[in-house]
N, C-alpha and C positions, 0 to 999 in steps of 0.2 A: 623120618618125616611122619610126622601124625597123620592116619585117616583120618579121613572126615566122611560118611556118607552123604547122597544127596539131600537128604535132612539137614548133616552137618552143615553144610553148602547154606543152604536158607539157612539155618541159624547165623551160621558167622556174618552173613549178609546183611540181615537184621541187628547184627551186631555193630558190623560197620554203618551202618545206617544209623543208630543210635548213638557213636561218637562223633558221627557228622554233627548229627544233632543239636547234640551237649558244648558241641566246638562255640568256641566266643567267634565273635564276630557272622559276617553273614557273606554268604558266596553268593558273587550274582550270575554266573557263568559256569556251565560245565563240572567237569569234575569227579560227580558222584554215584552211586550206579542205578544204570541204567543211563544216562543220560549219555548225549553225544559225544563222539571223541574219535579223531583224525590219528592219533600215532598214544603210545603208550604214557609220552608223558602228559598228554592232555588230562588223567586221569586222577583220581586222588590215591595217596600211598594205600598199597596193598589192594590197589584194582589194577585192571589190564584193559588195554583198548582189541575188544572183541573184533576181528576183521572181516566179519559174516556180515555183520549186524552193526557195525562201526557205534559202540555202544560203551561203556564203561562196566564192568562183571569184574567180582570177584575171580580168583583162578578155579577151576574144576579142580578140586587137590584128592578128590574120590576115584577117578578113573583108573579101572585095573588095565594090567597089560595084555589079557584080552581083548580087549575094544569092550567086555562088558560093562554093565551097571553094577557097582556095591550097594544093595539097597540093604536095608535094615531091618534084618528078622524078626524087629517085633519084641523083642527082648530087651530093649531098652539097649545103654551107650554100653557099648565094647562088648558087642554081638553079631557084629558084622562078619555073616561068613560068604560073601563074595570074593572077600578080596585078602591074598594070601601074603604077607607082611615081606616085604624085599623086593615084593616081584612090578612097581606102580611104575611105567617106563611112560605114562600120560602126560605130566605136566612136573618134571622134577627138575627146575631151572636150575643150570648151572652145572648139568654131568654132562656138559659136554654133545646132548643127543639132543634133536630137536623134535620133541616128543609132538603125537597126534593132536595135546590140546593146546601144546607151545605156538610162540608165533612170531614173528619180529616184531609185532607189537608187547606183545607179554612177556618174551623171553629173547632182547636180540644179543647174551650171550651164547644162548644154543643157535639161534636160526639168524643172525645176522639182522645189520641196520636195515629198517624199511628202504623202501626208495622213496625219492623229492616228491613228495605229494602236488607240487606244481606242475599243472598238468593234467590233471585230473578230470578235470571239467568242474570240481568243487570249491567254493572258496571259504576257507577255513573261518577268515577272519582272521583280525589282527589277534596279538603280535604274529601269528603262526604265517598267514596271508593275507596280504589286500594289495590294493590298486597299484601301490609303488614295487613289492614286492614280488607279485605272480600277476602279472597283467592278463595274463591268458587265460587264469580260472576266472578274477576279478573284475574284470573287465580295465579300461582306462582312466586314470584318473582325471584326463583333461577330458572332458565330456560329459559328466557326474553330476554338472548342475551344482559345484562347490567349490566357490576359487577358493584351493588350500595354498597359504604361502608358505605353508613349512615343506609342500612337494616343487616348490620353486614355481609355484604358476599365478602370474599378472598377465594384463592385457597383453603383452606384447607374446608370452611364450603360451599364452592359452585364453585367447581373447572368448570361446562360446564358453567357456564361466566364468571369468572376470570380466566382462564384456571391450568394448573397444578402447583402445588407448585415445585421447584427447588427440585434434591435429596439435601439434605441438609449434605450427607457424602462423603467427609470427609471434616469438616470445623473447624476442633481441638473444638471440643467441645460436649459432650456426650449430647445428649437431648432424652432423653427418653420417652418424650410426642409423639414427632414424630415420635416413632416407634424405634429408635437407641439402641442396646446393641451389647454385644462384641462379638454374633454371627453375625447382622448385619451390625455392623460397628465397626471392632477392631482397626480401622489405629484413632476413634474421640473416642472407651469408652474402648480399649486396648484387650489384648486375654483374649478368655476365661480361657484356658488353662494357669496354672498360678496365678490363682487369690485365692486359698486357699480353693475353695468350689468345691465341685463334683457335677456336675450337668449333670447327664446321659441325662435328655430330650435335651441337645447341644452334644450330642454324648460321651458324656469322660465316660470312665472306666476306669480301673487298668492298660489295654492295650493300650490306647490313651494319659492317662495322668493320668501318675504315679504321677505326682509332687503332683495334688489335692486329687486324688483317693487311691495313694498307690497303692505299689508295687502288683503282682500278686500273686505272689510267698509269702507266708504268711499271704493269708486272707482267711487260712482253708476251699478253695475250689479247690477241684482238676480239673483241667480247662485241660482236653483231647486238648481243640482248640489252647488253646496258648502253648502247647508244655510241660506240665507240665506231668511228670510222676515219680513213686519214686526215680528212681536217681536222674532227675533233680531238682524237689521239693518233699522233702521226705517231708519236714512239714503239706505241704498238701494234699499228696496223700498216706501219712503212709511210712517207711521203706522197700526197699524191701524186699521180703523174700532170706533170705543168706541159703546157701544150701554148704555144705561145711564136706567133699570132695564130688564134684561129677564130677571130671576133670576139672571143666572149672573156670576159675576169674569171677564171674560174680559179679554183683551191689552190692555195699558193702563187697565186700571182699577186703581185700588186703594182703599184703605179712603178715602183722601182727597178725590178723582176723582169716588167712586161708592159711598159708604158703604150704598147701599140694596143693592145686590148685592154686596157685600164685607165689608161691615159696618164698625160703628165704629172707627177706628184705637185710641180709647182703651179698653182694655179687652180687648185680644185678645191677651193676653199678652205684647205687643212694645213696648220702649220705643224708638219711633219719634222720634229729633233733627228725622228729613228732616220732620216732618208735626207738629215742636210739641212733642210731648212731652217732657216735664221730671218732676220729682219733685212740682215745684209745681203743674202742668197736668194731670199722670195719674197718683198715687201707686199708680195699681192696676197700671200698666205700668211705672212707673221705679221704685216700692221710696218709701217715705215718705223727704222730705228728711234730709239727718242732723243739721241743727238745730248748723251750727257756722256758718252765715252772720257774718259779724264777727272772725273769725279770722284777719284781713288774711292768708289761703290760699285757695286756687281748690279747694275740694275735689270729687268726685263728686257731680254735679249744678246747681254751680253754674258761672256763668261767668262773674263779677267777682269781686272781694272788697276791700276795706270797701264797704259798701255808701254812696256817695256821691250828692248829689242830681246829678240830670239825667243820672247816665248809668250807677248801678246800686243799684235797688230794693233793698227790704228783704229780698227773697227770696235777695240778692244773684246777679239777673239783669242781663245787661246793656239799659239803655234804647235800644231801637234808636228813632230818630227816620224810619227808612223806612218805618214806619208799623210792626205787628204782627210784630217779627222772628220769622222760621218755622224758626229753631231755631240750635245753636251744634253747630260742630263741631269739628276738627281731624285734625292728620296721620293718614293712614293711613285715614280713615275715608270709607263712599261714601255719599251722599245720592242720594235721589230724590226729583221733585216735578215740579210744572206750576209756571209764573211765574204760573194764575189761579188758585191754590189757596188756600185758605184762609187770613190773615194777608197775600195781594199787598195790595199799593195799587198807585194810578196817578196818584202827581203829581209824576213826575219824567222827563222826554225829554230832557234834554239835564247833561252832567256839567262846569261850568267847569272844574274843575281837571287835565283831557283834553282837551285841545282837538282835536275831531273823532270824542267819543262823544258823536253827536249824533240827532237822527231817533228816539230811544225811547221812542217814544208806547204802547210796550203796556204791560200789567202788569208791574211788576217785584219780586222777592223779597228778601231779605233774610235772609242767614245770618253769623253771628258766628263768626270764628275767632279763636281762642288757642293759645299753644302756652309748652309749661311751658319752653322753652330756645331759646336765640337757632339761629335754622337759616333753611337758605334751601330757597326756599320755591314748588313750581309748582302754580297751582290750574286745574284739567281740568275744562271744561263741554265731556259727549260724550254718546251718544244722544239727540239733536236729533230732535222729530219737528215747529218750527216755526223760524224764522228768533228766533233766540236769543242775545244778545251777552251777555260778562262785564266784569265792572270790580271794582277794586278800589281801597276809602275805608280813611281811618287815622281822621280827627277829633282830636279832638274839635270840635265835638260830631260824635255817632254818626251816620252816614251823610248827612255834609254832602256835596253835590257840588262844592260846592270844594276837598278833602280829599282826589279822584281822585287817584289816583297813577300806576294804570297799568289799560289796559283790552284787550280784542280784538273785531273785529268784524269775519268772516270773511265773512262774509254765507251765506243760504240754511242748508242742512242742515251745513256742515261745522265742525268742533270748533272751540271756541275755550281759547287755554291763556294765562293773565297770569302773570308772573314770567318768571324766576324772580325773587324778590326777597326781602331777609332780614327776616325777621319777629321780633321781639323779646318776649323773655318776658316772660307775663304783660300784653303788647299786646294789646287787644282792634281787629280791622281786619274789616273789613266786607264781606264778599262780594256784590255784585248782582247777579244775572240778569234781565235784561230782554228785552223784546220789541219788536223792531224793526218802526217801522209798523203799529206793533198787534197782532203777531204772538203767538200764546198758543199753547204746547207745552206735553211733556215734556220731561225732562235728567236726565241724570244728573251729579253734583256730585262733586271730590274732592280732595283736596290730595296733592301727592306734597312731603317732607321731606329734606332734605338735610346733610349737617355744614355748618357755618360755612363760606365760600366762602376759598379760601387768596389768600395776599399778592399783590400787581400783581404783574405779569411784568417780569422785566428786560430791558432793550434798548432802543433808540430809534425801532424801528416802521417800518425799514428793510428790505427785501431784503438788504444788507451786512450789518444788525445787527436780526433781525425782535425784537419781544415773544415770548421762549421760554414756551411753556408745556406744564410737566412731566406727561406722559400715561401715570405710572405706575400710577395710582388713579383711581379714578372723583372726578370736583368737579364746579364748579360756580363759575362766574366772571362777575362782574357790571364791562363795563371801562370808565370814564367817560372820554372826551378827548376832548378841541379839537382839530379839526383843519386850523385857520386855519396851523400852522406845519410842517404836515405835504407831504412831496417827493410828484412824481407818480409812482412807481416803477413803478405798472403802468397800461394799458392796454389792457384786455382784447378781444379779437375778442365781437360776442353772438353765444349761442348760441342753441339752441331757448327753452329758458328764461329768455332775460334779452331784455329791449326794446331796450335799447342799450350799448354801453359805458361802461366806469367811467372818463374822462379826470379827475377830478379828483384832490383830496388823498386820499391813500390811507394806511389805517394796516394794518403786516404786521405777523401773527402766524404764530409756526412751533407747530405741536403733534407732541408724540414720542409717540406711542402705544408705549405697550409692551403691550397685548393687540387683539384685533378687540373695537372698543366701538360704540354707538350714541353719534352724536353730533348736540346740537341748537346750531344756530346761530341767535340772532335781533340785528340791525342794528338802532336805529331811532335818528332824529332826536331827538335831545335837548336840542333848542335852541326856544325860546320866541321868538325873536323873529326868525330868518329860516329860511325853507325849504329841507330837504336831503334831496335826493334818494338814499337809501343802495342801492346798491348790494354785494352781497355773493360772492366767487368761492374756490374750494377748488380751490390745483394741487397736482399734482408737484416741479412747480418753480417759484420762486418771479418770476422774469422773463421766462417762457415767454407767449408768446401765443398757441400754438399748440393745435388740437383735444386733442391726444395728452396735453397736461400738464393740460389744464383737466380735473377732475373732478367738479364743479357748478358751478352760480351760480344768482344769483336776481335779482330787479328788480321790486318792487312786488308784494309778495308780497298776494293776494286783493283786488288793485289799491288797495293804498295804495304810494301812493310814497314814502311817508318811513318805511316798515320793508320792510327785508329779510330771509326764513327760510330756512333749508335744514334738512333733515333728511335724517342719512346713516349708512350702515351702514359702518365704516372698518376694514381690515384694519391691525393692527399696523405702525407704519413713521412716518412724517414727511413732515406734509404744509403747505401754506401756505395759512393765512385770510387773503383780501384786503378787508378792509373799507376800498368805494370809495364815490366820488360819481360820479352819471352828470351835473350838470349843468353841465359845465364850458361856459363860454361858446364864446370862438374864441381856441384858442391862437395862432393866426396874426395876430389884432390885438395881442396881448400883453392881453388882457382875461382876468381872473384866476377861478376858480372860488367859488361860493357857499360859505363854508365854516361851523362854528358849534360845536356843543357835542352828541358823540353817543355812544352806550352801545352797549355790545357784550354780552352775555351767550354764553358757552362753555358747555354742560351737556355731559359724558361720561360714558356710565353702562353 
């Protein structure tokens, strides 16, 4: 290796300073000596990043291995006698030794790589350091006073330099990343209220929103706050106690009940259907008959006409055969009574033509309806203050119980509703209230009336190709089929509300709602001679198994297994009825599902 003394040193320095010079182009950073510099390559070729002085220098290539100085005698080049030629152990990169003026900057094959200058407390600058890089010498780059998007920062991930992102509601579009739901923003993800699910933590109850939650009135808590007490909700706060005589009408008595504290029904200016009265029975409350009995027409007051033997008198009333009928009524109209009120009898507990309206050993009533026009037809037994089932007979003759056609029997305080089913003008059909196990209440009675139910639906009851049914208007759909030839399309996960899945033959319906309607669903076995288990489910979509698409279901609704119900509050759009069977045997033997003959009723309203 060539000496150099410290003269040498300056000269080569000025050397290298003079090819800087000469160099094209132009440096705007670092580099050259003297100037600043963090680690060895920050340097230009044939400097060293000094780490006294963190500086750019030439190497000391004069230093002997005494720690002396070779300084220069004065005799001009190659009269250096400080320093003794073999012996320079200062700065000779590359033997291996990390000499006095080596350094890991100047030499990191003798003394080894620097360490990570991050950390420091210095920030180099790019590329070596910044903001993204060594946040700890640099400080942060969200804070800087420069939205960079190349460090990934917008308002949302660094809003004090991009500043705040826009409210984004309402922009017609639900985005729920951003925070958007139908408490925050109902005008972009719609009301909560409405939407089919109860969700208390948005405030909804039974008192805010019936629609989701259901009614108050009927979910077996007696609610002092909303007004609920035994007159007004006997269901859930029990019957009041009747007390009778002790002077006064008080809850639950009436003229019928309790004529000595309420007085006669006949005569008090009201012509009472629910308690008997007729033109024939109380002319002082219904107005004298009008004397066209025979007029083969059903006029004001009567409720047959011709008057024929065994099933309507000269009065031209109809013969009810359930002992003392307690009165006729029709659409639109409400009754009230007890099943022991005047005109019950009790020799009837059991109904052939239902098989499994069975057990009705109490009192039961008898009311005749008509109706001047063919319409379909729902009849409502509600304000239950004892275990109370309904049925309804066609005959002839009048209230045969093999004549049942359709019944309910919910059990305990809760409603029961038969139909819907179409009732024909000028039909006289039989309404029964009974008492289960002996049971004797109040009820309240009432038909709700519908137009004629419209044409089957078209399609083959597929997912591919479901039964369309048009949800432009409010109806009413009564759907008879077999389902002995029907695919297994779906297979439902259970939910809270259902016992198990639907594996069997499955019949689809789609419904296009074109406004938010209430809709009633009821399933049941319609087959006489084998047992079918109905199962009933409402998605999104119609092959989804999934939580997300399932919008109800049902499976033994008030624990009977051969009817399924749902009742639901449904926003305008298109959705899928799955009327299934949960009894499928084992599709893994190749053993085939129970299948038979069953009815669907659709009411929208």
């Amino acid at each position: 290796m060539h000496r150099l003394g410290w003269v040498g040193a300056a000269r080569a320095a000025a050397l290298t300073a003079a090819i800087v010079a000469a160099a094209p182009g132009c440096r705007c950073a670092g580099g050259g000596v003297g100037e600043n510099c963090r680690v060895n390559s920050d340097c230009d070729p044939g400097l060293y990043c000094v780490p006294t002085t963190l500086t750019c220098e030439p190497p000391p290539t004069g230093a002997d291995s005494g720690g002396g100085v070779a300084t220069d005698s004065g005799g001009g080049p190659g009269t250096d006698s400080g320093v003794v030629p073999g012996t320079d152990a200062g700065f000779d990169c590359g033997n291996g030794v990390c000499g006095a003026a080596e350094t890991c900057a100047s030499c990191p094959a003798d003394c080894g790589d620097c360490p990570d200058p991050c950390g420091d407390g210095l920030c180099a600058g790019a590329p070596t350091e910044d903001c993204q890089s060594c946040a700890v010498d640099c400080g942060s780059c969200c804070g800087n006073g420069a939205c960079q998007d190349g460090l990934g920062e917008n308002c949302t991930t660094c809003a004090v330099d991009c500043g705040a992102c826009p409210d984004p509601c309402p922009n017609g579009t639900c985005q729920p990343t951003l925070g958007e739901t139908c408490s925050t923003c109902p005008a972009d993800c719609g009301a909560c209220c409405g939407n089919g699910a109860c969700e208390p933590g948005l405030g909804e109850s039974c008192s805010t929103c019936a629609g989701d939650c259901g009614t108050c009135c009927g979910n077996a808590v007696c609610d002092a706050a909303l007004g609920e007490t035994c007159s007004t909700c006997p269901g859930d706060c029990s019957a009041c106690p009747v007390s009778c005589p002790n002077g006064a009408c008080g809850a639950g008595e009436t003229c019928a009940t309790c004529p000595a504290d309420c007085g006669a029904c006949c005569g008090n200016g009201l012509c009472q259907s629910s308690f008997g009265e007729t033109c024939a029975t109380c002319p002082g409350d219904c107005g004298p008959c009008m004397g066209s009995c025979g007029n083969g027409m059903v006029d004001p007051g009567e409720s047959c006409d011709p008057p024929a033997p065994g099933t309507c008198d000269s009065s031209c009333q109809i013969i009810s055969a359930c002992g003392a009928d307690v009165g006729t009524f029709t659409c639109g109209d409400v009754v009230m009574g007890t099943n022991s009120m005047v005109g019950s009898t009790s020799v009837t507990s059991s109904y052939s033509g239902c098989p499994g309206f069975i057990g009705e050993s109490g009192p039961e009533v008898a009311y005749t309806f008509v109706t001047p026009v063919d319409q379909t037809v729902t009849f409502n037994l509600t304000g239950l203050s004892a275990d109370l089932d309904l049925g309804l007979l066609t005959g002839p003759p009048p209230c045969d119980p093999s004549t049942c056609i359709d019944f309910s029997y919910s059990g305990g305080l809760t409603a029961e509703n038969v139909g819907p089913v179409t009732a024909l003008a000028g039909q006289p059909y039989y309404v029964i209230v009974e008492g289960f196990g002996g049971s004797m209440g109040s009820f309240t009675l009432s038909a709700s009336c519908a137009a004629p139910p419209p044409p089957p639906p078209s399609g083959t009851g597929t997912c591919a190709d479901p039964f369309v049914l048009d949800g432009s208007a409010s109806f009413t759909l009564i759907d008879d089929r077999n389902t002995c030839t029907a695919g297994n399309d779906s297979s439902a996960p259970a939910l809270s509300d259902c016992t198990g899945a639907g594996n069997g033959g499955d019949l689809v319906y789609r419904l296009d709602l074109a406004f938010a309607a209430s809709v009633t669903l009821d399933f049941w076995d319609n087959d006489g001679t084998v047992p079918i288990d109905t199962v009933l489910y409402v998605r999104s979509a119609c092959s989804s198994t999934t939580a997300a698409s399932q919008l109800a279901c049902n499976d033994d609704t008030g624990g009977q297994p051969r009817h399924a119900h749902l009742d639901l509050m449904l926003a305008a759009g298109t959705y899928y009825i799955i009327a299934d069977e949960s009894d499928y045997v084992d599709a893994g033997t190749g053993a085939s599902w129970t299948c038979g003959n069953v009815e669907l009723t659709v009411s929208v309203f």
